[in-house]
C-alpha positions in Angstrom: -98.7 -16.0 57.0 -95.8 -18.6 57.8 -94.8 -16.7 61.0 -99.1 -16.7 62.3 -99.1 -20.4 61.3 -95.6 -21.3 63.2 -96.9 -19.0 66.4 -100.1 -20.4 66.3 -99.3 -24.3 66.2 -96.3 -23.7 68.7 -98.2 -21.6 71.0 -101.3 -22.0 70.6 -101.9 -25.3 69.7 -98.8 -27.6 71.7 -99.3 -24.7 74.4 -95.2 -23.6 74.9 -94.7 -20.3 76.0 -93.4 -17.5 73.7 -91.4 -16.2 76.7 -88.8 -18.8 77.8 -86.4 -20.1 75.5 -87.6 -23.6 74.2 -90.4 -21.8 73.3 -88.8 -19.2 70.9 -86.7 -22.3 69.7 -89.4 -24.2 68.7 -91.2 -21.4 67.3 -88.2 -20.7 65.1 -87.3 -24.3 63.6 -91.4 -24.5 62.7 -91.4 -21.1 60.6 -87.6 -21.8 59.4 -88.6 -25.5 58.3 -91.7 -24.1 56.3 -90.1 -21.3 55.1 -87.1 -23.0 53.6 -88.8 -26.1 52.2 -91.3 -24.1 50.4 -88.9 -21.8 48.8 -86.4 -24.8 47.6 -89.6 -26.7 46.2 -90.7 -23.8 44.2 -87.5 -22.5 42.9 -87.0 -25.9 42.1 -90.1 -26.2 40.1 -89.6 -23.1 38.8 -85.9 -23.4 37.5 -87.4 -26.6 35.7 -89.8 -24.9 34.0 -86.9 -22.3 32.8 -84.8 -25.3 31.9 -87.6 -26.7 29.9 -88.1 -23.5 27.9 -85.0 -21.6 28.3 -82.2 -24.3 28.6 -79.5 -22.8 31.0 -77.0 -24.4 29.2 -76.8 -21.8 27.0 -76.3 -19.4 29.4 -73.6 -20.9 30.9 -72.2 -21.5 27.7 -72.4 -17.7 26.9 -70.7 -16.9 30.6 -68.0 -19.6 30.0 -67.3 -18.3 26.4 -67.5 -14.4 26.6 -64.8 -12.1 28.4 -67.2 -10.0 30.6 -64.7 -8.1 32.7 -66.2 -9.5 36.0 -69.7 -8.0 34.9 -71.5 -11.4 35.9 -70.0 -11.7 39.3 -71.7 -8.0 39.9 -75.3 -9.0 38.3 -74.9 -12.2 40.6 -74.1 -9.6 43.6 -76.8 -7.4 42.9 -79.0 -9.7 42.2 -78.2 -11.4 46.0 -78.8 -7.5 47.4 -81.9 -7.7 46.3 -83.3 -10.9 47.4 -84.2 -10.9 50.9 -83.1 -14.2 52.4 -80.7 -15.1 54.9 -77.7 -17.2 54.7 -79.9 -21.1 54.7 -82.9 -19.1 52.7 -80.3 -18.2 50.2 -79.6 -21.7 49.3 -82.4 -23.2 47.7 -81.8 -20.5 45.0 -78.3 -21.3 45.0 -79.3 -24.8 44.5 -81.0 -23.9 41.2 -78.5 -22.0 40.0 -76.4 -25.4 40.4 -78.8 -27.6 39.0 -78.7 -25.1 36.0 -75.1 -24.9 35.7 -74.4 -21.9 36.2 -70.7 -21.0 36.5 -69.5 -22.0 40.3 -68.0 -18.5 41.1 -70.9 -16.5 40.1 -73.2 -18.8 41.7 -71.4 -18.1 45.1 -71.4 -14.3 44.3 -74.9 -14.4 45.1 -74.5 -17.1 48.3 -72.2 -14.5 49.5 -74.1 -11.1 49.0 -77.3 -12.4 49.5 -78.1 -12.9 53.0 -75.2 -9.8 53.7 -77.4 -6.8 52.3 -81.5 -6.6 51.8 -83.3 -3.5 51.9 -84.5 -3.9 55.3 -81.4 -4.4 57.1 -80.3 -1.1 54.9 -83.3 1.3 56.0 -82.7 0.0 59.4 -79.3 0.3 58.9 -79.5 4.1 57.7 -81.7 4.6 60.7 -78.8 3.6 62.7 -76.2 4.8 61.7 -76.6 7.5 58.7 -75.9 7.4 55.4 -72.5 7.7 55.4 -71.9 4.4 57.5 -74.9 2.8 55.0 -73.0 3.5 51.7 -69.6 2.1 53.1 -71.8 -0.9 53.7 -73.8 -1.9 50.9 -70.8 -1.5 48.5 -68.6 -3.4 50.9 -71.1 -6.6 50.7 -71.6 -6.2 47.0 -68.2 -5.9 46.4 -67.4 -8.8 48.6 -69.3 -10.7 46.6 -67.7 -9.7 44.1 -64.4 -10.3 45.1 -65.2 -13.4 46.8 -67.1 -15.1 44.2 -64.3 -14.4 41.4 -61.7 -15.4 43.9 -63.2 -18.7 44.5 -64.4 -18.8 40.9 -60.6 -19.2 39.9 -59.9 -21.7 42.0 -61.9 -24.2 39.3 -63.5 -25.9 42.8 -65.8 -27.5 40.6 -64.9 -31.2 41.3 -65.6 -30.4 44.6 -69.3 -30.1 44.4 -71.4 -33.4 45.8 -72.2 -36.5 43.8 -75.7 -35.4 44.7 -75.3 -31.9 42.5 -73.9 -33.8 40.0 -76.5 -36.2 39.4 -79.6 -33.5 39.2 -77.3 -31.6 37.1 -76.9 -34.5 34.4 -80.5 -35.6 34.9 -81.6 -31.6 34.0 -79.3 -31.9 31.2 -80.9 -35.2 29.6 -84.7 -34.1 30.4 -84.1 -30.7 29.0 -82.8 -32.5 25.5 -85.2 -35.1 25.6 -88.3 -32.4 25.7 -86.5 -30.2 23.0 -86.2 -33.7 20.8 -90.3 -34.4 21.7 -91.1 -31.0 21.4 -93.7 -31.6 24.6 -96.4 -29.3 25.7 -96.1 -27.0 28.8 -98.7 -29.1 30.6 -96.9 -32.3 29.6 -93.9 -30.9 31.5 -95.1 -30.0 34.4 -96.2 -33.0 36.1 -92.1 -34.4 35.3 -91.2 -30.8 36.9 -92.9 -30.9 39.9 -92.0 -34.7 40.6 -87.8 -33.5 40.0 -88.5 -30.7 42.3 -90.0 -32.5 45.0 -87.0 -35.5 44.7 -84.4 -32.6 45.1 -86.6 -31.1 48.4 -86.6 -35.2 49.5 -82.8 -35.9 49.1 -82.3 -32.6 51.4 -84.8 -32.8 54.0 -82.5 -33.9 56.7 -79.9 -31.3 56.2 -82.9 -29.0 56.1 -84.1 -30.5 59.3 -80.6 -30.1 61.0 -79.1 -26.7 60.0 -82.7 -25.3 61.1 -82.5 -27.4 64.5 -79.1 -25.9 64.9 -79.9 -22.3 64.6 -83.3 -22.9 66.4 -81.3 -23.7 69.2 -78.3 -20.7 68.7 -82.2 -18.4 68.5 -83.4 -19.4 72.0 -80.6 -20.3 74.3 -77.6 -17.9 73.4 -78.2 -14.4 74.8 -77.5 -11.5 72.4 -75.1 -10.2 75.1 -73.1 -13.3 75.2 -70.0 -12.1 72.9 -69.9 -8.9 73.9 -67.0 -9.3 76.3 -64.9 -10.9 73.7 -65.3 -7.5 71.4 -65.5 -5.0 74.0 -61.5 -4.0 73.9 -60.3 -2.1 70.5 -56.9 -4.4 70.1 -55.3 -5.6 66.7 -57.2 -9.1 66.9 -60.4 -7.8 68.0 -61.9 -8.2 64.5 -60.6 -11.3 63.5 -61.7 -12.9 67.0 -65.5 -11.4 66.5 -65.9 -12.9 63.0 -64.6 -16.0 64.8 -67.0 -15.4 67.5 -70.2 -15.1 65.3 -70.0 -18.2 63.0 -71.9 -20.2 65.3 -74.3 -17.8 65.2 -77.7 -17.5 63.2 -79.5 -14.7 62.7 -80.6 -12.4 59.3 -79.3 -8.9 58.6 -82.8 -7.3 59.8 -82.7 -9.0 63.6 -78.8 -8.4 63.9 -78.8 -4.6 63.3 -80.3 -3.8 66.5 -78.2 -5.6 68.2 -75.2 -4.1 66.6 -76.5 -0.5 67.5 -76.2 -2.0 71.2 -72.4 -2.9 70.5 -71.7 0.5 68.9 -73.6 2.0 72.0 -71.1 0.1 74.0 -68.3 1.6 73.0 -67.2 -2.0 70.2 -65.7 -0.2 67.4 -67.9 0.0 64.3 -65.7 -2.0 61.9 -65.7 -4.7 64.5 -69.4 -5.0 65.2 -70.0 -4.6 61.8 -67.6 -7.9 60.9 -69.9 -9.4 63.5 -72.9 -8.8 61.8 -71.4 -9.7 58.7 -70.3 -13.0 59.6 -73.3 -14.0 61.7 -75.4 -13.3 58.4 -73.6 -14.2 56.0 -71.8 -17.9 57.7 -73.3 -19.9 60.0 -73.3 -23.5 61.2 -77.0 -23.9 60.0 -75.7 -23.1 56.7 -73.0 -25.3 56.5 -75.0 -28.0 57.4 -77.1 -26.9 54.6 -74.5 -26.6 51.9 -73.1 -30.0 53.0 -75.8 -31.7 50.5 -74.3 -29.5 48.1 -70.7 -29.5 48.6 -67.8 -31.5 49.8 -66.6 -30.7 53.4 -63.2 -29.8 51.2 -65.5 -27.2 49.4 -67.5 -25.9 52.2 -64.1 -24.7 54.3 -62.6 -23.1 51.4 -66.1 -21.3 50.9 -66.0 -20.2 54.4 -62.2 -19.6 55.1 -62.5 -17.1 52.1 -65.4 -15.4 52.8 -64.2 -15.2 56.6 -60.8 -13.6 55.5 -63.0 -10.7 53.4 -65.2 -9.6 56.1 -62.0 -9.2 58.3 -60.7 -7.4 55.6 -63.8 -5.0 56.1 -64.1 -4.7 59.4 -60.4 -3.3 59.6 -61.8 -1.3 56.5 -64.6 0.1 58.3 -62.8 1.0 61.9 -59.9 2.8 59.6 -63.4 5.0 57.7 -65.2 5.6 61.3 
């Protein structure tokens, strides 16, 4: 319904054509905007609610308290696999889980695994490439969420989330005790919900507005075959330089497998389009504008440095398997 209401106001209604490039742009930073602003206000809303009734304190007590032997950093990863958003639709959700207080690492399991597997990338992905290739793949983004999330959840980054994120997560904090002190009704609550959820979707419209207006712009006016020269040659740096390559890209796991099949086609090694794909999903100059609410800059390149250094990992880990 977004996508017929984006086409039909850019199209339509200002009269740019679907064909050239500004078009497509424009087409994408309307249904992108929408899309993202209406998850982050509802997520919002509906993490307050939770918070009202279920105070996530406690869970983040329990994960801080109990040894789980890395099980919440796999429920986090699964729990990304299943949710089928890309790398800035991921982010609103990751933004509850903040506000909540969630334990940083396990937070960023699901930031990481998110946007890298959804069960439409993997039927087109079996479609593709077989099951074989599809098995090495789904584990390889869970488990780099895994791995990833408990990585960075060691480094106690913590202090390097905004003053922003601080601030809703204090103000959850007091609300949430307040209520339980009042003992309020539902309907009581839910005018002070949607007011905190619409003052988180305010203090991040402008980041919104930017990482969509720079991945608008990588949609239209980069060609798909534009990096295919730089991957073409199986050499000892061809994965790192690809992963490199694809950053400034912005794309979800859905459009980018077809474009992968053309690089396997080519004769680009697997592993090497596949670090591609990974790191066009799952980092992206969009999302880091994003995140920047969110994070320190500090933050943000150790988030992405890590992350970058696993998918290399698995590239080199997929061209060894294939």
């Amino acid at each position: 319904m977004i996508q017929n209401f984006a086409d039909w106001l850019v199209f339509s209604i200002i009269g740019l054509d679907n064909e050239t490039a500004f078009g497509s742009a424009v087409n994408f930073f309307v249904y992108d905007s929408i899309k993202i602003l209406l998850l982050l206000f509802l997520i919002s809303a509906l993490m307050g609610i939770v918070n009202a009734y279920f105070p996530v304190e406690r869970l983040r007590n329990y994960l801080s308290s109990h040894r789980l032997y890395g099980l919440q950093y796999l429920l986090a990863s699964l729990f990304g696999a299943i949710t089928p958003f890309c790398s800035c639709s991921s982010i609103p959700l990751f933004i509850g889980f903040v506000k909540g207080g969630i334990p940083l690492g396990v937070t960023l399991s699901f930031l990481i695994t998110s946007p890298l597997v959804n069960e439409v990338a993997v039927a087109m992905f079996l479609g593709s490439f077989g099951i074989k290739a599809t098995l090495v793949y789904v584990i390889s983004g869970i488990l780099l969420g895994c791995v990833g999330g408990f990585v960075l959840g060691r480094m106690h980054l913590e202090p390097y989330l905004s003053d922003w994120v601080k601030q809703v997560q204090l103000q959850s904090e007091k609300q949430t005790a307040e209520w339980e002190q009042e003992r309020t009704s539902f309907m009581q609550r839910l005018p002070i919900v949607i007011r905190d959820s619409w003052r988180i979707v305010r203090g991040v419209l402008l980041y919104i507005f930017i990482g969509i207006g720079i991945g608008a712009f990588m949609h239209g006016f980069v060609p798909e075959g534009f990096f295919e020269q730089y991957m073409s040659r199986d050499n000892w740096y061809a994965v790192p330089l690809s992963v490199m390559l694809a950053v400034p890209m912005y794309a979800n796991a859905a459009g980018i497998v077809p474009v992968i099949e053309v690089f396997v086609a080519k004769g680009i090694p697997l592993g090497t389009a596949i670090a591609f794909m990974m790191a066009v999903v799952g980092l992206s100059l969009p999302e880091a504008t994003l995140l920047k609410k969110v994070m320190t800059w500090r933050l943000i390149a150790v988030f992405f440095i890590t992350v970058m250094l696993f998918i290399i990992l698995s590239g080199y880990l997929f061209n060894f398997l294939f």
